[in-house]
ChimeraX commands (.cxc) that place a marker at each C-alpha (Angstrom):
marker #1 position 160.10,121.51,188.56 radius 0.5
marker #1 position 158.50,124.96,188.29 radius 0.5
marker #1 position 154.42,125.29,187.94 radius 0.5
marker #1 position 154.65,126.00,184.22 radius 0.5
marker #1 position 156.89,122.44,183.37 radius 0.5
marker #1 position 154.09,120.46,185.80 radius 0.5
marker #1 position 151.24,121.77,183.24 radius 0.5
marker #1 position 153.02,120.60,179.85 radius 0.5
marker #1 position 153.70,117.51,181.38 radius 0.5
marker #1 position 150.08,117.07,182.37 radius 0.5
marker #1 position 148.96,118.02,179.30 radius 0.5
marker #1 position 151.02,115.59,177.74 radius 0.5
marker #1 position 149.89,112.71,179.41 radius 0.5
marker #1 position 146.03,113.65,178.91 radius 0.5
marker #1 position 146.65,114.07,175.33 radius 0.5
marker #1 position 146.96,110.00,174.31 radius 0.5
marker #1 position 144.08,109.50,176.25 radius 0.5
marker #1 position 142.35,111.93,174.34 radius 0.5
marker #1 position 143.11,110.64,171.36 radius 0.5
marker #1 position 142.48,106.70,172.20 radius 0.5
marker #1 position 139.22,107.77,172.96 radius 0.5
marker #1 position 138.51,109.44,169.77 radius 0.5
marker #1 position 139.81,106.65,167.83 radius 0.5
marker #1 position 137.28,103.98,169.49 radius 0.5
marker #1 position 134.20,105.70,168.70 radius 0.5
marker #1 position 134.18,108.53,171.06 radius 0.5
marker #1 position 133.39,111.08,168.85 radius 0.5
marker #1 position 130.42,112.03,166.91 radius 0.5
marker #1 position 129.00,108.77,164.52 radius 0.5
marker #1 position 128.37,109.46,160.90 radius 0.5
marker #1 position 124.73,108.17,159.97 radius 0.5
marker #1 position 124.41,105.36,157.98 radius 0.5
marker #1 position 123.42,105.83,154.39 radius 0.5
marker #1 position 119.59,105.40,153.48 radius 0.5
marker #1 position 119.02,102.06,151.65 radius 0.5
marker #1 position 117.63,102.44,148.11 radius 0.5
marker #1 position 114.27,100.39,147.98 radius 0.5
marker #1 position 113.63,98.01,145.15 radius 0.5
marker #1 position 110.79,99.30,142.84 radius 0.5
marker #1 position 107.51,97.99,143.47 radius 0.5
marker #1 position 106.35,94.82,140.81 radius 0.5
marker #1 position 104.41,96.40,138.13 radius 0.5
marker #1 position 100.70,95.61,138.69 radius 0.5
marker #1 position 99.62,94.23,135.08 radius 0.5
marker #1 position 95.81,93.89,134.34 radius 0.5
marker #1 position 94.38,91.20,133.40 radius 0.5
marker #1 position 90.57,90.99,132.14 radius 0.5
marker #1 position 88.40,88.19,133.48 radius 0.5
marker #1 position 87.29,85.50,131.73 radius 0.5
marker #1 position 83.63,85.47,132.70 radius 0.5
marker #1 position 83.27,88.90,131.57 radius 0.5
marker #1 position 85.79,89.46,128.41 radius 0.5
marker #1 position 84.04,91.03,125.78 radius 0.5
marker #1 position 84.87,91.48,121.63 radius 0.5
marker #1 position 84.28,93.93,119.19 radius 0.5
marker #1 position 83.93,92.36,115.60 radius 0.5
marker #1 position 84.25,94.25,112.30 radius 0.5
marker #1 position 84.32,94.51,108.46 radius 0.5
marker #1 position 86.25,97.50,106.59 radius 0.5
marker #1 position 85.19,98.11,103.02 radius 0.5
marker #1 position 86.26,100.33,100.32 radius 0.5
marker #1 position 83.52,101.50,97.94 radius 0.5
marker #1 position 85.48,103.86,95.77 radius 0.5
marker #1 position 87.12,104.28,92.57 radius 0.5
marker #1 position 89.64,101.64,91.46 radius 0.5
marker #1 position 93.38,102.67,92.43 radius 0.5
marker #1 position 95.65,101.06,89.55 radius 0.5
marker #1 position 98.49,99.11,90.72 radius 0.5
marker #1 position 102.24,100.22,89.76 radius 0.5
marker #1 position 104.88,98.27,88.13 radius 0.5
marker #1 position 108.33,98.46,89.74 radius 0.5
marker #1 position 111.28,98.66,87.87 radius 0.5
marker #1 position 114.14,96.63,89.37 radius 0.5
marker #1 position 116.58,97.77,86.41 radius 0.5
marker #1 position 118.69,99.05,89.07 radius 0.5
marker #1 position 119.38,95.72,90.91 radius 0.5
marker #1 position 119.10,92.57,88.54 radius 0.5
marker #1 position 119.60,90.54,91.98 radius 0.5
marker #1 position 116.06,91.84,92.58 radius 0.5
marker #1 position 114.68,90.63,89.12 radius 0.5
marker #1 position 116.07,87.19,89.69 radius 0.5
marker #1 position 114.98,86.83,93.45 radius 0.5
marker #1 position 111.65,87.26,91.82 radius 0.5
marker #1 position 111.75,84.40,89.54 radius 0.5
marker #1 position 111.46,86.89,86.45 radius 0.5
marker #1 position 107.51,87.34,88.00 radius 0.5
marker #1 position 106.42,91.18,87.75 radius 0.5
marker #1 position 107.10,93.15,91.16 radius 0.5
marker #1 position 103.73,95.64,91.62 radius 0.5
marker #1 position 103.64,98.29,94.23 radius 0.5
marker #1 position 99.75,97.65,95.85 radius 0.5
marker #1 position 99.08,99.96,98.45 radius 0.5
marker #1 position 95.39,99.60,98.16 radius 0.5
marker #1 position 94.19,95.71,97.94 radius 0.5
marker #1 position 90.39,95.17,97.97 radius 0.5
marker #1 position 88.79,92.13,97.77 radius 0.5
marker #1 position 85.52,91.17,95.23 radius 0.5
marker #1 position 83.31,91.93,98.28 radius 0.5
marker #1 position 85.35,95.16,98.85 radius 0.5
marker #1 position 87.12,94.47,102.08 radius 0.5
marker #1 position 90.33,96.32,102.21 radius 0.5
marker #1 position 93.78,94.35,103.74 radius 0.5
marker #1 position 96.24,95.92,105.62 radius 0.5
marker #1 position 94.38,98.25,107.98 radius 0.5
marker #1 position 95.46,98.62,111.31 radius 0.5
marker #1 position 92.48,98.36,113.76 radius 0.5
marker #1 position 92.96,99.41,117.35 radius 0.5
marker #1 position 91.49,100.51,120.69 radius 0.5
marker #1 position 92.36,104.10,120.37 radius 0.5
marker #1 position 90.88,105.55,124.30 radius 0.5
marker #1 position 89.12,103.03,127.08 radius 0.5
marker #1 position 92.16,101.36,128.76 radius 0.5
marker #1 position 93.56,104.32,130.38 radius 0.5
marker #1 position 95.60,103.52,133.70 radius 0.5
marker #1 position 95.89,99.56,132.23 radius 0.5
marker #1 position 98.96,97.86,131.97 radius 0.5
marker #1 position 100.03,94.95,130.12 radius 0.5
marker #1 position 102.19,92.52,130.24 radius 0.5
marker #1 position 104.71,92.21,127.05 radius 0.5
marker #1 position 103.79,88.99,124.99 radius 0.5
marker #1 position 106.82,86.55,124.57 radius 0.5
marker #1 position 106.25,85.99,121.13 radius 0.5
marker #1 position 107.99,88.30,118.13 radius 0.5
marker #1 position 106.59,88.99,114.70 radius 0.5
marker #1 position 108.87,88.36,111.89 radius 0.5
marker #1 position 109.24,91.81,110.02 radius 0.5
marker #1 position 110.92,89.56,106.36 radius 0.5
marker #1 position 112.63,90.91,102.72 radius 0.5
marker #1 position 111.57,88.45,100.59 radius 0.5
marker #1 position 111.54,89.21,96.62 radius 0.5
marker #1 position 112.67,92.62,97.54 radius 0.5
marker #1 position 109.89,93.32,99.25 radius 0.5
marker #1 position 108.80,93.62,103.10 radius 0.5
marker #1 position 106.54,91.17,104.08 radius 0.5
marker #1 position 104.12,91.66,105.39 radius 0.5
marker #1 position 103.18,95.34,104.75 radius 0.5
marker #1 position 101.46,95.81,107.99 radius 0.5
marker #1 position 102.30,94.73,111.44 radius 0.5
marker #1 position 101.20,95.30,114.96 radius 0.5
marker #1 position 103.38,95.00,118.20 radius 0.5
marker #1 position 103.01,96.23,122.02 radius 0.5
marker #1 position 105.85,98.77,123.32 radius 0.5
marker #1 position 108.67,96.80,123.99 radius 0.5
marker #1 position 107.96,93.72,122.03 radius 0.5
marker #1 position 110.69,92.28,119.99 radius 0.5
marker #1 position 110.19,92.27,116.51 radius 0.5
marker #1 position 112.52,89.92,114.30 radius 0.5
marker #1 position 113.43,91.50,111.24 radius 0.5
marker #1 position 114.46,89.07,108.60 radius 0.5
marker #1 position 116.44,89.10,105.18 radius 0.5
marker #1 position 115.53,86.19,102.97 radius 0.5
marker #1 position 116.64,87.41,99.98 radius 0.5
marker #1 position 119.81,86.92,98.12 radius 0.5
marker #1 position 120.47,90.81,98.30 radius 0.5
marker #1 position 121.90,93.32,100.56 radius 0.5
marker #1 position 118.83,95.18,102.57 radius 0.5
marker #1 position 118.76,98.51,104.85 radius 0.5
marker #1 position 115.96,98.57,107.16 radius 0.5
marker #1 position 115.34,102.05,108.36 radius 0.5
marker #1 position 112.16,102.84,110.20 radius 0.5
marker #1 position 111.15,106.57,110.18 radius 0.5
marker #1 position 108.99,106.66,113.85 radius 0.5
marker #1 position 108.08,110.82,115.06 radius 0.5
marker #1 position 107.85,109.37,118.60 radius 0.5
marker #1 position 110.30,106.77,118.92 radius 0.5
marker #1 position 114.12,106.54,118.03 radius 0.5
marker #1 position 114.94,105.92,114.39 radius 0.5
marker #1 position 117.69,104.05,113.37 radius 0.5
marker #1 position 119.24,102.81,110.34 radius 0.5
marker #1 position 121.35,99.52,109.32 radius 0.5
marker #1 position 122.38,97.39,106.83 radius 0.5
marker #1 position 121.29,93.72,106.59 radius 0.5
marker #1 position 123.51,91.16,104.32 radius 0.5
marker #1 position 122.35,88.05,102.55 radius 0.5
marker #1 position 121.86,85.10,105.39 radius 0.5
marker #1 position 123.18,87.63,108.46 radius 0.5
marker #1 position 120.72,86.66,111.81 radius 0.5
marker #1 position 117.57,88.06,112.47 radius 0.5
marker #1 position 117.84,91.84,114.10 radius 0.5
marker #1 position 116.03,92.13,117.33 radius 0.5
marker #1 position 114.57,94.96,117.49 radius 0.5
marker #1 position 111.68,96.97,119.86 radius 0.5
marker #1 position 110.13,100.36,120.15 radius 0.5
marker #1 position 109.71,102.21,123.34 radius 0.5
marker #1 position 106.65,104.18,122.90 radius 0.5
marker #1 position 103.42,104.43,121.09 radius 0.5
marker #1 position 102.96,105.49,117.38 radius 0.5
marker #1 position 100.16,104.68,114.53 radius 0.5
marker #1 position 102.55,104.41,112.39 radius 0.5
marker #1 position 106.02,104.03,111.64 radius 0.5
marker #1 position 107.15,103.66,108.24 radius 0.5
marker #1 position 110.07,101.52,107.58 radius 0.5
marker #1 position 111.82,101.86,104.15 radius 0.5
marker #1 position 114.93,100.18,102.29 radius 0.5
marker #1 position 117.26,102.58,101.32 radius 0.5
marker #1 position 118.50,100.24,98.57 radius 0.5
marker #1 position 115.54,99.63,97.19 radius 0.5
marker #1 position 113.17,102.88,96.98 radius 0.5
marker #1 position 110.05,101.26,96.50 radius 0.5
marker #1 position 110.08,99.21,99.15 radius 0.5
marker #1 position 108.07,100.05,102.45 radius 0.5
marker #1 position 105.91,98.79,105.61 radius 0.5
marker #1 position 104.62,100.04,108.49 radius 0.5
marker #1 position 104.44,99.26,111.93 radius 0.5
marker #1 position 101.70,100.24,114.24 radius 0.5
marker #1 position 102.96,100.32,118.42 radius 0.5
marker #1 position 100.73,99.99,121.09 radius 0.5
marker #1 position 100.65,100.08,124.84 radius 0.5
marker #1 position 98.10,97.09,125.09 radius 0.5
marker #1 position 97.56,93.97,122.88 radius 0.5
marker #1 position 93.68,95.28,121.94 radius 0.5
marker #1 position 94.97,95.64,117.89 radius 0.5
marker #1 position 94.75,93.89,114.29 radius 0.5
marker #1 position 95.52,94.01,111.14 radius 0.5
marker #1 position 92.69,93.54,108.47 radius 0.5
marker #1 position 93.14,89.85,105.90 radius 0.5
marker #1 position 91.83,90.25,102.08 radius 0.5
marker #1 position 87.93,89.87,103.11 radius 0.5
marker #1 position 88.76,93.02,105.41 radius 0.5
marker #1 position 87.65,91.50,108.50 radius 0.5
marker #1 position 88.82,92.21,112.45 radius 0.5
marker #1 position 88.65,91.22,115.48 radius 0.5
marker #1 position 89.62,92.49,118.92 radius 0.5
marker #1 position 89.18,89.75,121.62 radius 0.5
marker #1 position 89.46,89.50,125.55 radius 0.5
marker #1 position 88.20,93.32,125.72 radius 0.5
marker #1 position 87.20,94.05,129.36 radius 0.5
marker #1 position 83.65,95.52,129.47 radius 0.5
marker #1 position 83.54,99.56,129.03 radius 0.5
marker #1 position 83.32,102.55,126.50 radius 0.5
marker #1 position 85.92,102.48,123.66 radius 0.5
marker #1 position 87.24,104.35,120.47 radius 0.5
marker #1 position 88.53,102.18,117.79 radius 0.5
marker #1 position 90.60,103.58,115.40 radius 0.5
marker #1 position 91.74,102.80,111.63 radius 0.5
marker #1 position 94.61,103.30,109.79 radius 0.5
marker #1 position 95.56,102.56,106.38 radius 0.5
marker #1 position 98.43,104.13,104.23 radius 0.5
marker #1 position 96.02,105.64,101.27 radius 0.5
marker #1 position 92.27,105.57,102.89 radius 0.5
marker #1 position 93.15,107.97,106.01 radius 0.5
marker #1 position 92.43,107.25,109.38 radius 0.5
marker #1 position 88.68,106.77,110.82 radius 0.5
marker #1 position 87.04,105.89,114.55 radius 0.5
marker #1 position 84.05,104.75,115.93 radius 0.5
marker #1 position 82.84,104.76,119.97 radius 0.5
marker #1 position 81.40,101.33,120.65 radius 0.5
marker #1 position 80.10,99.87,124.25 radius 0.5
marker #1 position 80.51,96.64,124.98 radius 0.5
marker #1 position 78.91,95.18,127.90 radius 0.5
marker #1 position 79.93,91.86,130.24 radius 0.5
marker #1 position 80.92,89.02,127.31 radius 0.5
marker #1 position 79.36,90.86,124.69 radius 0.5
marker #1 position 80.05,90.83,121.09 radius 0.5
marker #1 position 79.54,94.27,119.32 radius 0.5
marker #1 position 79.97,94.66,115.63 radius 0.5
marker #1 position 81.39,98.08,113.65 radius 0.5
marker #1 position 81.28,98.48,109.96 radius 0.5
marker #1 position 83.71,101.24,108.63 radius 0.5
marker #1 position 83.12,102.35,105.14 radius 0.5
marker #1 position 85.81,104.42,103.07 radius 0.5
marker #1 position 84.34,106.38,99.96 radius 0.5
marker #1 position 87.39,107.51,98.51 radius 0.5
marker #1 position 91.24,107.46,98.79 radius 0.5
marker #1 position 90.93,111.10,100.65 radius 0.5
marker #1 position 87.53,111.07,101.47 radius 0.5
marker #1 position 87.41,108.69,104.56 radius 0.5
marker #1 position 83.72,108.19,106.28 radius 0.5
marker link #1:1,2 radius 0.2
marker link #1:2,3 radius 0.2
marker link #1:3,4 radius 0.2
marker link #1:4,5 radius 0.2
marker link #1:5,6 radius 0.2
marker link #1:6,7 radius 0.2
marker link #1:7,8 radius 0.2
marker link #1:8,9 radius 0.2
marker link #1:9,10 radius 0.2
marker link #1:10,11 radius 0.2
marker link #1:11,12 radius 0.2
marker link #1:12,13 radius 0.2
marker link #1:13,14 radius 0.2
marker link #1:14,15 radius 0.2
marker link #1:15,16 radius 0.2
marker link #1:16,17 radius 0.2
marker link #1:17,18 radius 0.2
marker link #1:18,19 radius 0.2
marker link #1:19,20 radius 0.2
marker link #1:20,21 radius 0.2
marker link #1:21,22 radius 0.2
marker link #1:22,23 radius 0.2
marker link #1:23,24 radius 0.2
marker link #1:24,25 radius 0.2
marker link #1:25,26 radius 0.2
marker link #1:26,27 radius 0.2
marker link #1:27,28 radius 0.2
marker link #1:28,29 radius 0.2
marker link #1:29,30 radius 0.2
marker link #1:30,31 radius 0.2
marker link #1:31,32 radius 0.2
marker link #1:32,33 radius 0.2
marker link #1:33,34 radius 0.2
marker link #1:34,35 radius 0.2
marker link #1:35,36 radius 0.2
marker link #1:36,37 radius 0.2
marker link #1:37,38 radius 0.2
marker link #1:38,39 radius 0.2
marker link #1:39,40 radius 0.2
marker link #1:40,41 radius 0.2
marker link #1:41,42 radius 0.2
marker link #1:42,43 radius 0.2
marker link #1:43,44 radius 0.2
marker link #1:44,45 radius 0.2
marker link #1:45,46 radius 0.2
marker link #1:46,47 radius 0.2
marker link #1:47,48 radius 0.2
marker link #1:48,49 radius 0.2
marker link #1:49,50 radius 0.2
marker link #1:50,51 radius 0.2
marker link #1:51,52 radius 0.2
marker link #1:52,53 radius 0.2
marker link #1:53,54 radius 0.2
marker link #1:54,55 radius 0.2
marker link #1:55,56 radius 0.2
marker link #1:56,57 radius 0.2
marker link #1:57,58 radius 0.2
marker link #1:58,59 radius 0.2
marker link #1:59,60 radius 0.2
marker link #1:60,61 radius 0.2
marker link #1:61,62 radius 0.2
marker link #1:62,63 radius 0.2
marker link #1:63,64 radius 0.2
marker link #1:64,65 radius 0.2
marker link #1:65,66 radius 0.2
marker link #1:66,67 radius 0.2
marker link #1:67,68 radius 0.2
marker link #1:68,69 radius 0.2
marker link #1:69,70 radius 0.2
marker link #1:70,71 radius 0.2
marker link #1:71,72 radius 0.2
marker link #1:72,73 radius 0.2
marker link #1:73,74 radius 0.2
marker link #1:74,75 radius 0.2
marker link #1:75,76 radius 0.2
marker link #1:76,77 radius 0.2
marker link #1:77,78 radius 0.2
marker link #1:78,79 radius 0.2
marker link #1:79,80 radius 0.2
marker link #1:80,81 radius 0.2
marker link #1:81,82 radius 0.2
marker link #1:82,83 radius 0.2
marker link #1:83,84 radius 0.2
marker link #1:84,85 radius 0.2
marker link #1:85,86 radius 0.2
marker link #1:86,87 radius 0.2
marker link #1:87,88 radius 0.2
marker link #1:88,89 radius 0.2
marker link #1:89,90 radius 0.2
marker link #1:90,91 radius 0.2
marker link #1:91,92 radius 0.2
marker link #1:92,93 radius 0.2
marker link #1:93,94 radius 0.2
marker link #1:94,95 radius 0.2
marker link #1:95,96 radius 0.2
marker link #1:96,97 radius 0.2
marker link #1:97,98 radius 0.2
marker link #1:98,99 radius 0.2
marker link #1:99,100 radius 0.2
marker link #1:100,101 radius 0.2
marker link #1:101,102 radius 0.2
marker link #1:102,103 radius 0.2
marker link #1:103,104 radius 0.2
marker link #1:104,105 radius 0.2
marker link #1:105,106 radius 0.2
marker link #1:106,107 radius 0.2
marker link #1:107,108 radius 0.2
marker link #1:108,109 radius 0.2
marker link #1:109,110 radius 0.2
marker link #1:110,111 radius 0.2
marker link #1:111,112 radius 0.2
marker link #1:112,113 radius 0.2
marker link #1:113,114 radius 0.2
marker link #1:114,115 radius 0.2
marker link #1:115,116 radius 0.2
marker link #1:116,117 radius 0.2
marker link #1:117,118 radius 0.2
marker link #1:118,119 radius 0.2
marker link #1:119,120 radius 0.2
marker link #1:120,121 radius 0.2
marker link #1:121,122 radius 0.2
marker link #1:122,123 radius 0.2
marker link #1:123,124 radius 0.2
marker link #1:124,125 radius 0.2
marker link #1:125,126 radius 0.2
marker link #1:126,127 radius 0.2
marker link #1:127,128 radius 0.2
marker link #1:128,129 radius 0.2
marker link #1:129,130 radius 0.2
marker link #1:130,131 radius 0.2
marker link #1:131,132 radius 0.2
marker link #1:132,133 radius 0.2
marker link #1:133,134 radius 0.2
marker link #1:134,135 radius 0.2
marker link #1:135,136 radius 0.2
marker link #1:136,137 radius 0.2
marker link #1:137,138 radius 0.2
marker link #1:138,139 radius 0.2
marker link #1:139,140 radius 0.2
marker link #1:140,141 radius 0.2
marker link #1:141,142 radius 0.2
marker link #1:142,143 radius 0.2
marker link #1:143,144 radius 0.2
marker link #1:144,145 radius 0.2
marker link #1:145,146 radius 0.2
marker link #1:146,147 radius 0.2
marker link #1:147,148 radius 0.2
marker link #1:148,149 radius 0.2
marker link #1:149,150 radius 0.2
marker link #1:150,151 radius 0.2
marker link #1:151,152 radius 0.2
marker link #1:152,153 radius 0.2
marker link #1:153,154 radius 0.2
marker link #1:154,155 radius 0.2
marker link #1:155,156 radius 0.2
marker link #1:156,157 radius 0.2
marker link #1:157,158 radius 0.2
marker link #1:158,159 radius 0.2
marker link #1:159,160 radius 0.2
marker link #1:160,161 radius 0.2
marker link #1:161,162 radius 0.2
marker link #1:162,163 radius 0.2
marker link #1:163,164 radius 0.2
marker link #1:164,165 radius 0.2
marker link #1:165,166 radius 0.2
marker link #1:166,167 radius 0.2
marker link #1:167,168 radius 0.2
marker link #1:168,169 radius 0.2
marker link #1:169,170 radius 0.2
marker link #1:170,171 radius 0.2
marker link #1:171,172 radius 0.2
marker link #1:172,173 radius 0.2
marker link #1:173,174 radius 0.2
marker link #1:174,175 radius 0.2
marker link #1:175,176 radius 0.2
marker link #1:176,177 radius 0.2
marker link #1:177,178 radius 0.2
marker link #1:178,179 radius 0.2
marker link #1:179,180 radius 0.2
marker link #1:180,181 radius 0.2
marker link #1:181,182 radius 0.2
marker link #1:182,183 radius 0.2
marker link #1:183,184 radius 0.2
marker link #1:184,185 radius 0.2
marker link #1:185,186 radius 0.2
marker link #1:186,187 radius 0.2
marker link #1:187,188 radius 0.2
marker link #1:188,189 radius 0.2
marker link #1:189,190 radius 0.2
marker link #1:190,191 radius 0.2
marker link #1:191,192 radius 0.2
marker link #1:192,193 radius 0.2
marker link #1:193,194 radius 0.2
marker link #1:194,195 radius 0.2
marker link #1:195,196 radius 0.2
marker link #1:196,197 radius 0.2
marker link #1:197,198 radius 0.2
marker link #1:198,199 radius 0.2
marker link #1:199,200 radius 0.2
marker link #1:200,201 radius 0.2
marker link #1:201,202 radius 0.2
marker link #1:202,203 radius 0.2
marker link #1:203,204 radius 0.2
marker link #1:204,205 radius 0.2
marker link #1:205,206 radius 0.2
marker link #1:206,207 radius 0.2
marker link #1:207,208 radius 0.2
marker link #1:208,209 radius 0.2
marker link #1:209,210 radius 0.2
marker link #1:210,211 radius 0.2
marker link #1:211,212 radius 0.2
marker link #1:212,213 radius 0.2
marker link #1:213,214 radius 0.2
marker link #1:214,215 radius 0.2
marker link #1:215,216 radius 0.2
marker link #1:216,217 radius 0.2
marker link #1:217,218 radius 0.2
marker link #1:218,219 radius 0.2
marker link #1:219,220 radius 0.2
marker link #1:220,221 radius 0.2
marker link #1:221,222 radius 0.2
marker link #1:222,223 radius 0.2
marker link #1:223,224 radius 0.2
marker link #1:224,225 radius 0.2
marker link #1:225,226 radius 0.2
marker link #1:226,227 radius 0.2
marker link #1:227,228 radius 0.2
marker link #1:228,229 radius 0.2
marker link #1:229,230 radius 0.2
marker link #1:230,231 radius 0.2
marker link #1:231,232 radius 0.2
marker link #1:232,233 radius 0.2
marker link #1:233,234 radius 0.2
marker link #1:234,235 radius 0.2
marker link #1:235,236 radius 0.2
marker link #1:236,237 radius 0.2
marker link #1:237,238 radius 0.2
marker link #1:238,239 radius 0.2
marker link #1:239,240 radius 0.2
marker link #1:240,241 radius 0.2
marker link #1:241,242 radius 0.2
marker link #1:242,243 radius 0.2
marker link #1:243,244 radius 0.2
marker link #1:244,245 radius 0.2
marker link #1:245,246 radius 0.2
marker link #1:246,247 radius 0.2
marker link #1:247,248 radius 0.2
marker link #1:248,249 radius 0.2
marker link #1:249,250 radius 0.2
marker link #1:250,251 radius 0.2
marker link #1:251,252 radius 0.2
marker link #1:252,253 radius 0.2
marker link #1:253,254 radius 0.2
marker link #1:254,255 radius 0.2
marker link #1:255,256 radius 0.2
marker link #1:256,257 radius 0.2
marker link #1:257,258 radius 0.2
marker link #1:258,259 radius 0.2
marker link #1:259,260 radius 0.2
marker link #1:260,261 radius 0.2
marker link #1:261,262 radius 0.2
marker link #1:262,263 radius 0.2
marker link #1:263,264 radius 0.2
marker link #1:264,265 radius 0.2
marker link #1:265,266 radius 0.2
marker link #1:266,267 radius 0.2
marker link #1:267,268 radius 0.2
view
C-alpha cells in the first residue's frame, strides 16, 4: 500500500469518530430560549375607611320651561299597543317643583390620576320597554358589563354612537337574551339610538373609576368613598351643557356643590 492509499484510509476511519462526536453534543449548544414572564398583578387602589371622604350636591334648573314632545308611533302600531294606548312624550329636560333636574351625569372629572380600580361585578340593565330605553342615563366603569334588555313585544336595534370607543350595531328580537356588552375606554357620553324607532335614545357615561352618578327627580348626588384630595366634578346633561366645579375635601369630610343652569345654552 503506497503513502497516498494509507492517508484515505486514515481519513476514513477518523471520519465516524468525527461525526459520533458531533452527534452527542460536541459541537456548539444553541441557547435556550428566554422565558416570557407573567405580567405583574395590577395594583388596584383602594381608599381607607377612616379617611373616605364625600362630596354631596343639588343641580337645579332655573330657566324657561322646555315643552315636552309627543311621539308619533304611526309607524309601528306594535309600539302604540306596548304602550297601553298611554301617550309616548319625548322629555329630555325633567325638572322637579323645587327645580332639580334628573338625568345628569355627575362625575370626578381630574384628582384620581395614576388610580386604578377594580371592575365592579355587578351590570346595569340598559331595557326597551314601551319603546323606549330605560333608563335614559346610565353610568358604568371601563370594562363593566352592561346588560342590555328588550322587554317589549317589538323588534329593537341598539346602536351606540361612542367617538372614543368602538361602535357597533345589532338587532334585538322580542324575548332574545340579554346582550352583554362593555366599553373599553372613557367617554362622557355615548349616545345609543334605535334605528327602528327614531325617537328613541340614551346615553351612557364611561369611566375609569366608580367616583360617578346620575341625578333622581329632586336633582340630588352623591359621590361616596372619595379619598381625601383636590377634585373637578363635572356635569353633563343632553340639553343644559356641561359644567365643573374644583372642590377639596379633607380626611372624612363631607363637602357640598350646588350647580345652577340658567338656560338650555346658557350653562353657569
Amino acid at each position: 500500500m503506497n503513502t497516498i492509499q494509507m492517508l484515505r484510509v486514515s481519513s476514513l476511519a477518523v471520519l465516524p469518530v468525527v461525526l459520533a462526536m458531533t452527534g452527542c453534543g460536541g459541537g456548539e449548544q444553541k441557547a435556550a430560549a428566554p422565558q416570557p414572564k407573567a405580567p405583574e398583578p395590577v395594583a388596584y387602589f383602594h381608599v381607607d375607611p377612616a379617611t373616605a371622604a364625600t362630596v354631596h350636591g343639588k343641580i337645579v334648573y332655573h330657566g324657561p320651561k322646555m315643552p315636552r314632545t309627543l311621539i308619533s308611533m304611526d309607524s309601528d302600531p306594535a309600539c302604540e299597543k306596548a304602550n297601553a294606548g298611554k301617550k309616548l312624550y319625548d322629555e329630555p329636560l325633567i325638572v322637579g317643583q323645587d327645580g332639580g333636574v334628573a338625568n345628569v351625569f355627575v362625575y370626578v372629572k381630574t384628582g384620581l390620576e395614576g388610580k386604578k380600580f377594580e371592575v365592579p361585578a355587578e351590570s346595569p340593565v340598559l331595557d326597551q320597554h314601551g319603546c323606549a330605553f330605560v333608563p335614559r342615563v346610565t353610568g358604568l366603569q371601563v370594562s363593566q358589563v352592561i346588560n342590555i334588555r328588550n322587554s317589549d313585544p317589538v323588534e329593537h336595534n341598539i346602536h351606540p354612537t361612542p367617538k372614543n370607543n368602538r361602535a357597533w350595531n345589532e338587532g334585538m328580537s322580542p324575548g332574545a337574551p340579554d346582550m352583554k356588552r362593555h366599553f373599553a375606554r372613557p367617554e362622557v357620553m355615548i349616545r345609543v339610538k334605535c334605528n327602528v324607532h327614531s325617537w328613541m335614545r340614551s346615553y351612557i357615561g364611561v369611566m375609569d373609576h366608580p367616583y360617578f352618578a346620575v341625578t333622581g327627580a329632586d336633582g340630588a348626588f352623591e359621590l361616596k368613598g372619595l379619598p381625601p384630595g383636590n377634585y373637578t366634578v363635572g356635569i353633563w346633561h343632553e340639553k343644559l351643557g356641561e359644567m365643573e366645579q374644583s372642590v377639596t375635601v379633607a380626611a372624612s369630610g363631607n363637602e357640598s356643590l350646588a350647580f345652577t343652569y340658567a338656560t338650555p345654552s346658557e350653562p353657569k
